[in-house]
DSSP file (Angstrom, degrees, kcal/mol; ACC not computed):
  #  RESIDUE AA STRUCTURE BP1 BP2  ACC     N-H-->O    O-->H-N    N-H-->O    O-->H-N    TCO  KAPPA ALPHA  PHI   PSI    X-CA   Y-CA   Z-CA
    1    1 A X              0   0    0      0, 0.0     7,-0.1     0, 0.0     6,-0.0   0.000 360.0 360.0 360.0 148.9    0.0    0.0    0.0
    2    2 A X        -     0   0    0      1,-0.1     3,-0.0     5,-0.1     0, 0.0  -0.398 360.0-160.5 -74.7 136.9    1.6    3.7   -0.9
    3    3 A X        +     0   0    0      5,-0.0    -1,-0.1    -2,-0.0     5,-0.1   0.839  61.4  86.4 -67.1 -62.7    3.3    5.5    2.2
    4    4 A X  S >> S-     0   0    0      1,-0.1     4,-2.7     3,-0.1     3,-0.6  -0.300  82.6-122.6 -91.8 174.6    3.3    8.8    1.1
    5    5 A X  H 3> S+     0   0    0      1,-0.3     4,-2.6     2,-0.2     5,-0.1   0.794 110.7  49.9 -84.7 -41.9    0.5   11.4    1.5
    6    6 A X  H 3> S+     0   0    0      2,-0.2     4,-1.8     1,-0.2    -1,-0.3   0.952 117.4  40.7 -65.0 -50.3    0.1   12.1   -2.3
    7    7 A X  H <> S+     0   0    0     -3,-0.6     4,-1.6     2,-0.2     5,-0.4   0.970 113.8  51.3 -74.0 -65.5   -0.1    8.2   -3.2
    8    8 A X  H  X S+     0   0    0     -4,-2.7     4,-3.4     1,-0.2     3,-0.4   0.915 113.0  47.9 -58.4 -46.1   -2.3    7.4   -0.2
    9    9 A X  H  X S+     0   0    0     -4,-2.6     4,-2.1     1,-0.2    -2,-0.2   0.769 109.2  51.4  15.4-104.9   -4.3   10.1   -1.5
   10   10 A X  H  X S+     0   0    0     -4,-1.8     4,-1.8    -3,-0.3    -1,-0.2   0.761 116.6  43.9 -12.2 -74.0   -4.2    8.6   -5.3
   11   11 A X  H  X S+     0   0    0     -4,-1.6     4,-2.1    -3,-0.4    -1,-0.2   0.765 105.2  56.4 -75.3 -47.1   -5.4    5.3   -3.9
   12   12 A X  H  X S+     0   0    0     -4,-3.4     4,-2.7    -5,-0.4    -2,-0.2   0.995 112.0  47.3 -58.2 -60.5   -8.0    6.5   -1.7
   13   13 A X  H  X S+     0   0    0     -4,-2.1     4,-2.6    -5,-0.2     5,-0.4   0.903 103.1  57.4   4.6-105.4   -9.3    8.1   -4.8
   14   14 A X  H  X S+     0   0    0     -4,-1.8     4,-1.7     2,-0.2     5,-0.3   0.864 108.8  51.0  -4.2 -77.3   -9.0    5.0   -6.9
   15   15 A X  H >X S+     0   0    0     -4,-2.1     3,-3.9     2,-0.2     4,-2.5   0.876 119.1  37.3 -24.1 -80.6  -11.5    3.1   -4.0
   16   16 A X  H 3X S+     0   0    0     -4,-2.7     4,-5.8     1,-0.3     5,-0.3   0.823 106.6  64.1 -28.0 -65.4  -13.9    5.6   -4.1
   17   17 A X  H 3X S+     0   0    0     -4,-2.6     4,-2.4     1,-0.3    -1,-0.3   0.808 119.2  23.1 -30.7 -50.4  -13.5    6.0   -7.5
   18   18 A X  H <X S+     0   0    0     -3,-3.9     4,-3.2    -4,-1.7     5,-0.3   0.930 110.7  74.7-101.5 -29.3  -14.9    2.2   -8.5
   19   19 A X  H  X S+     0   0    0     -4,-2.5     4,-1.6    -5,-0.3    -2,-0.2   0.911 108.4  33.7 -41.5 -51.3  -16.9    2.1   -5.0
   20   20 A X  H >X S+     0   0    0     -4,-5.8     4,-0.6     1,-0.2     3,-0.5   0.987 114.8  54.6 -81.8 -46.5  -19.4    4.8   -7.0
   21   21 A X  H 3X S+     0   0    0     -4,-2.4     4,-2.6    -5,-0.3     5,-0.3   0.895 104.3  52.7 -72.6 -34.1  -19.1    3.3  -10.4
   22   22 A X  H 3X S+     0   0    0     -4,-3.2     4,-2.9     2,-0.2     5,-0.3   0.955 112.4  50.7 -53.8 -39.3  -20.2   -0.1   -8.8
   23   23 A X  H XX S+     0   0    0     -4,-1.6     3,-2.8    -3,-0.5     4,-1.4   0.810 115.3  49.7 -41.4 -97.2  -23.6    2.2   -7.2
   24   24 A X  H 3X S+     0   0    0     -4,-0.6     4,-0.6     1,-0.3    -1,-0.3   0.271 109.3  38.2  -4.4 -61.7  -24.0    3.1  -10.2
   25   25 A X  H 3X S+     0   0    0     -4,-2.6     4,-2.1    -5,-0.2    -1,-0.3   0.674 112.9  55.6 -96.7  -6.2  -23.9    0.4  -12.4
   26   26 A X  H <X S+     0   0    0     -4,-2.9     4,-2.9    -3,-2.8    -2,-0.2   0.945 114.9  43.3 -59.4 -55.9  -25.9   -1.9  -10.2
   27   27 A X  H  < S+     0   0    0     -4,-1.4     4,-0.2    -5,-0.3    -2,-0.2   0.728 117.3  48.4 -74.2   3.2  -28.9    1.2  -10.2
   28   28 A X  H  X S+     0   0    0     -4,-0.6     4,-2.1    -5,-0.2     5,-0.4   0.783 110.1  48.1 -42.1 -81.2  -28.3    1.5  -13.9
   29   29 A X  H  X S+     0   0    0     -4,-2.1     4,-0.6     2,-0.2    -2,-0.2   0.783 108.2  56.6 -30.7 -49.8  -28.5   -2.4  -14.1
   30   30 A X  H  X S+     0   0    0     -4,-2.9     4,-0.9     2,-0.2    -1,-0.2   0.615 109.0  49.7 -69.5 -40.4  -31.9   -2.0  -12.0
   31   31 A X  H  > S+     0   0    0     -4,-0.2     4,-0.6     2,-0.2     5,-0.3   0.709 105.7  47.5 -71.6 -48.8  -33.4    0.5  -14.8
   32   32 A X  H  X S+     0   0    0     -4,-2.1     4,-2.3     1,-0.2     5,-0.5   0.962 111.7  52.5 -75.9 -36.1  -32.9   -1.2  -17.9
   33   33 A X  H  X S+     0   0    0     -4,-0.6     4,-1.2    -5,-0.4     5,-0.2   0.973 113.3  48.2 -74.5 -32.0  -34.5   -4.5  -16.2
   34   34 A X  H >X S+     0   0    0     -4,-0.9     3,-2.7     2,-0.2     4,-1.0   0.831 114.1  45.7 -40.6-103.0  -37.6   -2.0  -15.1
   35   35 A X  H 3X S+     0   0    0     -4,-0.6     4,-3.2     1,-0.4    -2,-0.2   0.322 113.5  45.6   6.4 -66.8  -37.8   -0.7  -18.7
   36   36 A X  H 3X S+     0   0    0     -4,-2.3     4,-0.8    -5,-0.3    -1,-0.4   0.611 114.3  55.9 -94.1 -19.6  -37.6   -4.2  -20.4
   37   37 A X  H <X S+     0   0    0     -3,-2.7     4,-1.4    -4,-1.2    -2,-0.2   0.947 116.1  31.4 -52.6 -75.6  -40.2   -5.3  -17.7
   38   38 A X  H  X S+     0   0    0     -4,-1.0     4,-1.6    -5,-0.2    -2,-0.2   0.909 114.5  59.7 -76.2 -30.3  -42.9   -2.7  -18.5
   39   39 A X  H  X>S+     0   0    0     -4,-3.2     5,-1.7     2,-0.2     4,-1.2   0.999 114.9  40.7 -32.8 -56.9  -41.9   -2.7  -22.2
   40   40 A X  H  <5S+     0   0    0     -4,-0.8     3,-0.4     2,-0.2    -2,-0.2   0.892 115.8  51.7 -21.1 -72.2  -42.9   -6.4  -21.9
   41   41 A X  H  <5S+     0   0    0     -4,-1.4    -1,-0.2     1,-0.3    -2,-0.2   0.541 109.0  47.7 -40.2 -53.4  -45.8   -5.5  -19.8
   42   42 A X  H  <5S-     0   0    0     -4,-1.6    -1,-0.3    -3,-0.3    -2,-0.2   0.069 130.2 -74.5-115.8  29.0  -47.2   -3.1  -22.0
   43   43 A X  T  <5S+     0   0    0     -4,-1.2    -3,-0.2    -3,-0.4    -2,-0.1   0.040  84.9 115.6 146.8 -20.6  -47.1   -4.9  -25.1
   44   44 A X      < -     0   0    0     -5,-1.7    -1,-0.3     1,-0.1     3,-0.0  -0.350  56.0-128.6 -68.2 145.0  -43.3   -5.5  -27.1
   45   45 A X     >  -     0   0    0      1,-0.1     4,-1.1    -2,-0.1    -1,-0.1  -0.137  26.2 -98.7 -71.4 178.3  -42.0   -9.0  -27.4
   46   46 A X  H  > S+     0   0    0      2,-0.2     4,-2.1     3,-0.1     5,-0.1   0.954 126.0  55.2 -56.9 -66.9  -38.2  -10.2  -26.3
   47   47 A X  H  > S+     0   0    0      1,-0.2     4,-2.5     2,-0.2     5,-0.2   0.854 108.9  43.2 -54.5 -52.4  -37.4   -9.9  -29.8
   48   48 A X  H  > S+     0   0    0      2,-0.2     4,-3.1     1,-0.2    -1,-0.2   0.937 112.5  47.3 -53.0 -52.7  -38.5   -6.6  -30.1
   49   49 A X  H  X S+     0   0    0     -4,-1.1     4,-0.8     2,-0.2    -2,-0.2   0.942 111.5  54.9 -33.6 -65.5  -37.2   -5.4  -27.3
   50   50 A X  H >X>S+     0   0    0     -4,-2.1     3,-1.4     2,-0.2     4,-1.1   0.886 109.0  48.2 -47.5 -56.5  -33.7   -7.2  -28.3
   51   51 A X  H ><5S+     0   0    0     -4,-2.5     3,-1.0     1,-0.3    -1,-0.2   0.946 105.1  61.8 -81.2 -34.8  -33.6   -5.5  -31.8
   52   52 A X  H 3<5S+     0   0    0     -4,-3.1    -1,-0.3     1,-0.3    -2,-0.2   0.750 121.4  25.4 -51.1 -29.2  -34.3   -2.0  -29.9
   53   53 A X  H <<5S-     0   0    0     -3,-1.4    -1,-0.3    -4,-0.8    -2,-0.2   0.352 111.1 -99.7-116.1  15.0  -31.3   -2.7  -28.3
   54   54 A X  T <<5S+     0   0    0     -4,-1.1    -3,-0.2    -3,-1.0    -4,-0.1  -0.004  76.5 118.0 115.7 -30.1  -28.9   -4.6  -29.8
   55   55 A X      < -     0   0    0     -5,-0.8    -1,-0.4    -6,-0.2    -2,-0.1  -0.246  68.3 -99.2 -94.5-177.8  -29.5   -8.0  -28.1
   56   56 A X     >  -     0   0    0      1,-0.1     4,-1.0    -3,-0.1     3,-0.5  -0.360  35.3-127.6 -70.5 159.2  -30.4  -11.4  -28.4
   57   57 A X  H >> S+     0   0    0      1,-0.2     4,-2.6     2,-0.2     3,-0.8   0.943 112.5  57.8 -75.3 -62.7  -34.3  -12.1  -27.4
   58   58 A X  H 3> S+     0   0    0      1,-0.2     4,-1.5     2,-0.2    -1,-0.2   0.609 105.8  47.2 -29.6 -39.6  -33.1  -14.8  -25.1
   59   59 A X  H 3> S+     0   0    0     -3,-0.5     4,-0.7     2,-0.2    -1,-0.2   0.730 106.5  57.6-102.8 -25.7  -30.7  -12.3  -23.1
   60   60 A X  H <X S+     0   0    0     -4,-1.0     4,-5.9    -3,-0.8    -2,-0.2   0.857 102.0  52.6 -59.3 -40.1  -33.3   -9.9  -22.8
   61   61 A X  H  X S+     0   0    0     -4,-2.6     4,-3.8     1,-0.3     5,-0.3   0.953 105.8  54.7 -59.5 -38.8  -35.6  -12.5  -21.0
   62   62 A X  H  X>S+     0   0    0     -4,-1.5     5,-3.7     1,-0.2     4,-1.3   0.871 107.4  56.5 -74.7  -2.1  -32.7  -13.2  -18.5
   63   63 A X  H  <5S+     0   0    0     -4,-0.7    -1,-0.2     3,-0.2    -2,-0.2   0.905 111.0  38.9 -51.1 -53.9  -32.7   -9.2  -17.8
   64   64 A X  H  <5S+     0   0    0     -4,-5.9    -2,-0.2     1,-0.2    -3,-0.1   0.999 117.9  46.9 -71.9 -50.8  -36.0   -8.9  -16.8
   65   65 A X  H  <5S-     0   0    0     -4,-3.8    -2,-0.2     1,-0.2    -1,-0.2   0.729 115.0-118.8 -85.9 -11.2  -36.1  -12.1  -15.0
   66   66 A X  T  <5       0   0    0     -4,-1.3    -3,-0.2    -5,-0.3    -1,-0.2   0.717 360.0 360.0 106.9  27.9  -32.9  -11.0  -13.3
   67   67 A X      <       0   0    0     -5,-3.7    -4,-0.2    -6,-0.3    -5,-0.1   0.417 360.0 360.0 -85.8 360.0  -30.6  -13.7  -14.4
């Protein structure tokens, strides 16, 4: 682990740094599987869904279902 003040700094930083990007992309994660729920919900198929965004139909389902 760094000794001196700049580095622990630097490092502390770093932590933080992926400590929010994990928040993030978990409540991120948490939205698009809402979204592709109530798309679902209110009437688009997997497949539709999938082409709206690039994926397979199949991958979509394990989104919503949280797989």
């Amino acid at each position: 682990m760094p000794t001196d003040p700049q580095r622990k700094a630097a490092a502390k930083a770093v932590k933080a740094a992926q400590k929010q990007f994990d928040r993030d992309s978990k409540a991120a994660r948490e939205a698009r599987r809402k979204a592709f729920a109530k798309a679902q919900k209110d009437g688009l198929s997997l497949r539709e869904i999938g082409e709206l965004v690039g994926l397979d139909h199949s991958r979509v389902g394990q989104i919503i279902r949280g797989d």
